[in-house]
Each structure stands twice: as structure tokens, then as C-alpha cells.
C-alpha positions as CSV (number, residue, x, y, z in Angstrom):
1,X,-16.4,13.3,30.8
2,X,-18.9,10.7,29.6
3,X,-17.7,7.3,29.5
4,X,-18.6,5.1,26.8
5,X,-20.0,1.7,27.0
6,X,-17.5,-0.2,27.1
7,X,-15.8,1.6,29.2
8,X,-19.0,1.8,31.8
9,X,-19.3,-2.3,31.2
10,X,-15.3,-2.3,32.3
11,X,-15.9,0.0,35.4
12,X,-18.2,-2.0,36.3
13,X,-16.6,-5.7,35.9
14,X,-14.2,-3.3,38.0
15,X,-16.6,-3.0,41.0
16,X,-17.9,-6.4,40.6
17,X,-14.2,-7.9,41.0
18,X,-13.5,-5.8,44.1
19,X,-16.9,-7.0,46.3
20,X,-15.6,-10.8,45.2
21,X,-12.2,-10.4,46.2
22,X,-13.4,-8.2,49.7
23,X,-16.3,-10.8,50.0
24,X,-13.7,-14.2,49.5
25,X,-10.9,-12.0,51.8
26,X,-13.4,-12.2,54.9
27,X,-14.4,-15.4,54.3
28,X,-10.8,-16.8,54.8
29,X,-10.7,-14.2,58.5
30,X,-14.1,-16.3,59.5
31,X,-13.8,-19.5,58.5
32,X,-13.4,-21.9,61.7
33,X,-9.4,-23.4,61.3
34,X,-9.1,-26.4,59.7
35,X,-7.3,-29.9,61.0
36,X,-4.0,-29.8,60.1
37,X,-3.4,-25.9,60.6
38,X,-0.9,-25.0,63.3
39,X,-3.0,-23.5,66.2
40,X,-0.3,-23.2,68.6
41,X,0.5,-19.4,67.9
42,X,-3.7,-18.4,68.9
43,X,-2.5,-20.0,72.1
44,X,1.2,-19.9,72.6
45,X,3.2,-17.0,71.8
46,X,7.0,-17.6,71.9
47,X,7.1,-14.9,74.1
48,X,4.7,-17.0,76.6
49,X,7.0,-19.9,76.2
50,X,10.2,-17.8,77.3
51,X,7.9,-16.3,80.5
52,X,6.4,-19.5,81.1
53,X,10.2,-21.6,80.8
54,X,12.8,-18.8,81.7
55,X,15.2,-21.9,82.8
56,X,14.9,-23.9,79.4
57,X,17.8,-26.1,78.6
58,X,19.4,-25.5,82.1
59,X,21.4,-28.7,82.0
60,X,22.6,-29.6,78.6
61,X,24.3,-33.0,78.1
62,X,27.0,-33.0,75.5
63,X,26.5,-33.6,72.1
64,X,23.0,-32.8,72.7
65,X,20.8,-29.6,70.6
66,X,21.7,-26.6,73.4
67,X,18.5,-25.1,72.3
68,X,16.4,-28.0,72.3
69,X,13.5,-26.5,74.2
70,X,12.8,-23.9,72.0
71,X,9.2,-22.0,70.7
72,X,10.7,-23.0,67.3
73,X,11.2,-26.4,68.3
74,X,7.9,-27.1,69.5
75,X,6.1,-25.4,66.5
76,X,7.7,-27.2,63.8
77,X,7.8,-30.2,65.6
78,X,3.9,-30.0,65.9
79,X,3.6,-29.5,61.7
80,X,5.5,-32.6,61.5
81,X,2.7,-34.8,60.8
82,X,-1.0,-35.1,60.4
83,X,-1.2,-37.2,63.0
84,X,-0.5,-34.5,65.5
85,X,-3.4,-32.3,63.7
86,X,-6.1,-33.1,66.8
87,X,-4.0,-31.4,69.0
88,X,-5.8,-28.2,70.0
89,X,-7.9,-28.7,67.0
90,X,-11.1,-30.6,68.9
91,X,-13.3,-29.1,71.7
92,X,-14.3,-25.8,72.3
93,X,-11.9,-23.3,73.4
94,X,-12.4,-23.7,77.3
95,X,-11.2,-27.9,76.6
96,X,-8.3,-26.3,73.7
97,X,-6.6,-24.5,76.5
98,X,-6.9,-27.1,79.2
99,X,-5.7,-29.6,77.0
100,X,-2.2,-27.0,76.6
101,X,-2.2,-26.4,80.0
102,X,-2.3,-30.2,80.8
103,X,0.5,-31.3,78.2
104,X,2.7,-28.3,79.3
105,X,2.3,-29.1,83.2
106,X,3.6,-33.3,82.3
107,X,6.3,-32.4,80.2
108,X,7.5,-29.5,83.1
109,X,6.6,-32.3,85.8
110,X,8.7,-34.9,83.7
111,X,11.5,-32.4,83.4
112,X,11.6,-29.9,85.8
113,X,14.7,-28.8,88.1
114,X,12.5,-26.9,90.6
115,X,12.7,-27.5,94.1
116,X,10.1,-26.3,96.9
117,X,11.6,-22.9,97.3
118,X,13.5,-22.5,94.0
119,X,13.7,-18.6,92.5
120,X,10.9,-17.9,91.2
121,X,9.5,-20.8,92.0
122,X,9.3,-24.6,91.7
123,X,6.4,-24.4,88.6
124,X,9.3,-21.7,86.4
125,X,11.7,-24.4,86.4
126,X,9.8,-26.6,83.7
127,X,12.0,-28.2,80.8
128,X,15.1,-28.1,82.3
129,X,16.5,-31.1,81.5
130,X,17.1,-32.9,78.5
131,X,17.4,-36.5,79.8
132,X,16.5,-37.7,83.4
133,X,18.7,-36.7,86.0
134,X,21.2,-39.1,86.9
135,X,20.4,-41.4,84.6
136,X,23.3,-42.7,83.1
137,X,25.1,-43.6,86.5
138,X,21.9,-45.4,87.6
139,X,21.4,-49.0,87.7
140,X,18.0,-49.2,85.5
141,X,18.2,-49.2,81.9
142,X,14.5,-49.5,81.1
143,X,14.7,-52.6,78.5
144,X,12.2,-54.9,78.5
145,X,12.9,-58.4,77.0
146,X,9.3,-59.1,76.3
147,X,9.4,-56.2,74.3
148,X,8.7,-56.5,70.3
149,X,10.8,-53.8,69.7
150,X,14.7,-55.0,70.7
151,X,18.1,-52.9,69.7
152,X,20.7,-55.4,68.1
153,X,22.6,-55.6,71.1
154,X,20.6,-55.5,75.0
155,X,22.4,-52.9,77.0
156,X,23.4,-52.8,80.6
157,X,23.0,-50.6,83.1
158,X,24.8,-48.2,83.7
159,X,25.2,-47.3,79.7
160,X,24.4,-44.5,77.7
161,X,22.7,-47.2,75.5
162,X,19.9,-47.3,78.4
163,X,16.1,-46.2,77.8
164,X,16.2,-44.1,80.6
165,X,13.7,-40.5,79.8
166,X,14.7,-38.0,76.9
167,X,12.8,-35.1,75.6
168,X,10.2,-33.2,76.8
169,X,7.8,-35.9,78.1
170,X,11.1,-38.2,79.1
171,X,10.4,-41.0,76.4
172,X,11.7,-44.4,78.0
173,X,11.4,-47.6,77.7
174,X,13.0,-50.0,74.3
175,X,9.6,-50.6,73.5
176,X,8.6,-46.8,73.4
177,X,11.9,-45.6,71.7
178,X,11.4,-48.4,69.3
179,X,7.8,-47.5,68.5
180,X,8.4,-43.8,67.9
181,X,11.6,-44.1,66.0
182,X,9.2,-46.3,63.7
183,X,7.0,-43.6,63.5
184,X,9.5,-40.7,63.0
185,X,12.1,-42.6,60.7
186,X,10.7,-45.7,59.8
187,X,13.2,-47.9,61.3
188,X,12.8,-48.6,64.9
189,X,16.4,-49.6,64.9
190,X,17.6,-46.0,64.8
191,X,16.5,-44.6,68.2
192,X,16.6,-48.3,69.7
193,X,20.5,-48.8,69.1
194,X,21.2,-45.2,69.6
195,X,18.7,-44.0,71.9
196,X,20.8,-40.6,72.3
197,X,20.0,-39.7,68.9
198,X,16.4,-38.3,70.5
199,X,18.5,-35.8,71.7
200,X,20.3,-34.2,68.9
201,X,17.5,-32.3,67.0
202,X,14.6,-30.9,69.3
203,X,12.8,-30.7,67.2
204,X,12.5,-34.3,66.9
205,X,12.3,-34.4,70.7
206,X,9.4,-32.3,71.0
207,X,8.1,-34.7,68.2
208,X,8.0,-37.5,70.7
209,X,5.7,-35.3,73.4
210,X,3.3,-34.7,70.8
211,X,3.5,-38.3,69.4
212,X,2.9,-39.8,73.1
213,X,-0.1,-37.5,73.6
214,X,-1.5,-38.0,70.1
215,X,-0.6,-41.7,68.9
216,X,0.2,-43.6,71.5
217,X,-2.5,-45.6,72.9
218,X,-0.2,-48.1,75.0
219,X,-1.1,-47.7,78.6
220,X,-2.3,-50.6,80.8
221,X,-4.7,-48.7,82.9
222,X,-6.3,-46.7,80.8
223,X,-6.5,-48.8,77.8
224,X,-7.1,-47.4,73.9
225,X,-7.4,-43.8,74.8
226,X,-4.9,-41.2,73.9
227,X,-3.4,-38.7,76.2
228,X,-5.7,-36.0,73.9
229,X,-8.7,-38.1,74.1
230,X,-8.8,-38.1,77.4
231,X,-8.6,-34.1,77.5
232,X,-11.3,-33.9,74.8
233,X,-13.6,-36.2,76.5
234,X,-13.3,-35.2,80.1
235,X,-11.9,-31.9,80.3
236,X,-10.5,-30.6,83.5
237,X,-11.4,-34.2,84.9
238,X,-8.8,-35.9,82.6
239,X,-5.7,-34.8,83.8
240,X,-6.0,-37.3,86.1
241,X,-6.5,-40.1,83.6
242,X,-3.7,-38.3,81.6
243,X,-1.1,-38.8,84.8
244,X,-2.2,-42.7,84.3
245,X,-1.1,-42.4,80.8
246,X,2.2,-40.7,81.7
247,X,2.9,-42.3,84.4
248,X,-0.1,-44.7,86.0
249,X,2.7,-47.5,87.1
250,X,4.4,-45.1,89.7
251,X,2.0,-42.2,90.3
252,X,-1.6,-43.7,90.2
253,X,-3.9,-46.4,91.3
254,X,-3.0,-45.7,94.8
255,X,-4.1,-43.4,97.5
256,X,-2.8,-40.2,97.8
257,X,0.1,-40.5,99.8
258,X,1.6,-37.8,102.4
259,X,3.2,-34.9,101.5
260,X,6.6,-35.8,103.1
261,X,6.9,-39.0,100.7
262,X,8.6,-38.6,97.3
263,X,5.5,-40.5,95.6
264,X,3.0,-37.9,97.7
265,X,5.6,-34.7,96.7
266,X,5.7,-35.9,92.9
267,X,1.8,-36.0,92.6
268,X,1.0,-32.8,94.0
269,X,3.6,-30.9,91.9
270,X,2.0,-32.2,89.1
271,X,-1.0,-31.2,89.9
272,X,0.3,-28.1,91.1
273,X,1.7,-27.3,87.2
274,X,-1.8,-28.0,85.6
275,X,-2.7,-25.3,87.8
276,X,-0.3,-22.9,87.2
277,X,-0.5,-23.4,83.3
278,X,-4.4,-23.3,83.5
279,X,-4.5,-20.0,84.7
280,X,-2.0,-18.6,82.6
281,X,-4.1,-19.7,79.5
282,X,-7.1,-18.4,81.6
283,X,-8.9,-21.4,82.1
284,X,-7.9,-21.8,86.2
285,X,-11.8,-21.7,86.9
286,X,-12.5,-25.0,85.4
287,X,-9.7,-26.5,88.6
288,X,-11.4,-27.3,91.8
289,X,-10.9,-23.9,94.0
290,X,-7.1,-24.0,95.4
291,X,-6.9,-23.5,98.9
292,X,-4.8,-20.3,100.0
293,X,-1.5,-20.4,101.4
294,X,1.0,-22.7,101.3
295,X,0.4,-26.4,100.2
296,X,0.3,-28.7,103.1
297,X,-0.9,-32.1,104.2
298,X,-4.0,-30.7,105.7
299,X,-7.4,-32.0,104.8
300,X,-8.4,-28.8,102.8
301,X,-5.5,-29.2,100.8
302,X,-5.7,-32.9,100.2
303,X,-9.3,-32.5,99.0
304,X,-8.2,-30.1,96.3
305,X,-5.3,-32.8,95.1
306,X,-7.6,-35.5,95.0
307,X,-10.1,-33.7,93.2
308,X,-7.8,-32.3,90.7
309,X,-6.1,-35.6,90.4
310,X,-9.6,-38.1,89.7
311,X,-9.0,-40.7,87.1
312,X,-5.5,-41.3,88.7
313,X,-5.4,-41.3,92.3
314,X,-7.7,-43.6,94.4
């Protein structure tokens, strides 16, 4: 059959639509991803959340979300605002995965209910509890007075009103509750008079890992720098400087200590999660080489910790 010319012009508008849409349809495949996009799932399947924390949401305390720790959680949590977008989104992919690896080994360090020989063993036990361990029978309530941020009435210790840790990377402090309740709500009243309220919606919890590691800028030792900067910048060689972020008060600015000491224990587990997450997301090589065997206070061993741990340990 001949085909007239119109017809032939329409066959071949026809062709001409198909190479765009084929053309514009691998554009989308190539392009690089844009801040902003949620880059978690190229990393992070939920299914390497459940291997990685098979004893999520052990301890529950009630009223609290009972699947706080959740893929779910920490996906939507991490769309919640733009300023979360640099979060995997900078550095090539070697610095991407250490920078995962680094935020997943604090908040297992900062809520883990391991223990040296526990099944399976200590690094599986990561996000286990909601709230730090014994908190609310303890006699420090984390409130400062010098703080700008101040609930309407200054608890007491032992309350549940206290600032002790909640969430995945154990948010504490009135002036850190009142500073990310400003961020997430507006009002820093809301988490400051009813600091339990962090632990209601995980998703909201998970918002206050990625808000510390994003936002906050707040530490004394290493001053201006964010929790991702110092990923992005240093690679392997900031977790250390992360640790003094987290936790410089208690954990850094000191030499190693021994093994058998709480402080010397704490450190090394720490380290021992960036490890374990690193080579999971198979960027272990970029770790100082790990000695074989069982950790110990040995020389060999306490070379590897203090090289793992630079920017934070003396």
C-alpha cells in the first residue's frame, strides 16, 4: 500500500516523537541525583537495616512508638527537610558510604544493648533502646541554667521531665531538645516541657539523628563544623572528629585509656561499629588494617584504635 503524504509526514512525526521520548527517558537513568533526592535506598535497603539491626526496638518504654527504629522511619524522616539534603549527597561514593557507615556506628554506639559476648555479637545489638538506660531513676537531668533555651518549669532529677538521651543519636541536653524542637515544630517549648514527646513518632526521632549530623554546629571542640562536614572533608579520618561532636566532653581530648576502664571500653566499641558498618557498605579498606583475633590492650591493637579514632583521641 502506498501511503500518502500526509500520512508519510505523520509516520514520520511518529519516529521523530519516539527517538525524543527514548532520548529524554535515558537522560533521566544518567543524570547524576540531584540535592534533595532521597539517596538512602542506592545505599540502604530495608532489608540491610533489618540484617544490620535484628534487635531494633528491644526495650520499649511505654507510651513510646514500638516500631520506632524502623527503615520507614529513617527514610521519611530523612525527606523531612532540605536541610537534611547533604546527607549522602556530597563526595564521591567511597566518602558517601563512609559517611553511612559513620552515622550508623554513633547512633548503634549511643544506643546499643550489646555486651562483649552478646549473640551474635556486641556490633548486632545497635538501636536497641529508645531512651538511655536507666535514665529516669538517675540523678542527672541534663538541664543547664545557662542555657537560652529553658522549659517553663526546671525539672529535677530523677523526673521523666529530665534531658537525659532519646532517639537514635540519644538527643540530651534542654539546650539541644530546645533547639531541635525549634527546628522541627517551631516552638522550642514543645520538646523542652515534654521532652518524652521525642519519643512518640520515630519518625521525628530519627529526625533528630539527621538534624544533629546535618544542622547542628554546637560543639566546643570542634567548633562550626557539622557532623557531615567533617565526613565530607576528611573521610575515614573524621570519625574521629565526629566522636568529638557526639560526644568530645566524655570520650575525647584524652589519651586512650585501657581496655578494662568504662571510658577505654566505650571508645573502642565505637570504633569497633565504624568498622563493622564500613565493611558492610564495602568501604572497610579505607580503615586502618584491623588486627586479627580478639581486641585487646596490646600495642598492635591500640595502634589500630588510635589511628581509627584521630581527631578525637590524643
Amino acid at each position: 500500500m502506498t501511503l500518502r503524504p500526509c500520512c508519510k509526514m505523520f509516520s514520520a512525526w511518529r519516529l521523530l516523537l519516539k527517538a525524543f521520548i527514548v532520548a529524554g527517558f535515558l537522560s533521566v537513568l544518567s543524570a547524576p541525583m540531584q540535592a534533595g533526592a532521597d539517596p538512602l535506598e542506592k545505599y540502604l535497603t530495608a532489608e540491610d537495616f533489618a540484617k544490620l539491626f535484628p534487635h531494633a526496638n528491644h526495650v520499649v518504654p511505654v507510651g513510646a512508638d514500638p516500631h520506632y527504629y524502623s527503615y520507614e522511619n529513617m527514610k521519611n524522616a530523612l525527606e523531612m527537610s532540605e536541610e537534611f539534603a547533604p546527607f549522602l549527597n556530597e563526595g564521591d561514593e567511597t566518602t558517601k558510604r563512609l559517611e553511612l557507615a559513620a552515622i550508623l556506628a554513633n547512633w548503634a554506639q549511643e544506643t546499643t544493648g550489646g555486651w562483649a559476648d552478646a549473640p551474635e555479637g556486641y556490633t548486632s545489638w545497635g538501636l536497641c533502646f529508645l531512651e538511655e538506660n536507666q535514665a529516669r531513676s538517675a540523678g542527672n537531668c541534663y538541664y543547664s541554667a545557662e542555657s537560652p533555651y529553658q522549659p517553663d518549669k526546671v525539672p529535677a532529677a530523677p523526673s521523666d521531665e529530665c534531658f537525659f538521651g532519646r532517639g537514635p543519636i540519644q538527643l540530651s541536653w534542654n539546650g539541644n531538645y530546645g533547639a531541635f524542637s525549634e527546628f522541627l515544630f517551631g516552638d522550642p517549648k514543645i520538646l523542652l516541657n515534654n521532652p518524652d514527646k521525642l519519643l512518640e513518632n520515630g519518625q521525628n526521632g530519627f529526625a533528630s539523628g539527621f538534624w544533629f549530623w546535618t544542622v547542628y554546629k554546637g560543639s566546643p571542640f570542634i567548633s562550626d563544623t557539622s557532623c557531615h562536614e567533617a565526613m565530607v572533608e576528611y573521610g575515614a579520618k573524621g570519625f574521629g572528629k565526629v566522636i568529638n561532636i557526639v560526644n568530645g566532653a566524655i570520650e575525647c581530648n584524652i589519651p586512650l585509656q585501657p581496655f578494662s576502664s568504662e571510658k577505654g571500653k566505650k571508645i573502642r566499641h565505637r570504633a569497633d561499629h565504624f568498622h563493622y558498618f564500613a565493611d558492610y557498605l564495602g568501604v572497610g579498606d579505607e580503615l586502618p588494617p584491623r588486627p586479627e583475633g580478639k581486641p585487646a590492650d596490646t600495642p598492635e591493637w591500640n595502634k589500630y584504635y588510635k589511628e581509627v579514632l584521630v581527631g578525637c583521641i590524643e
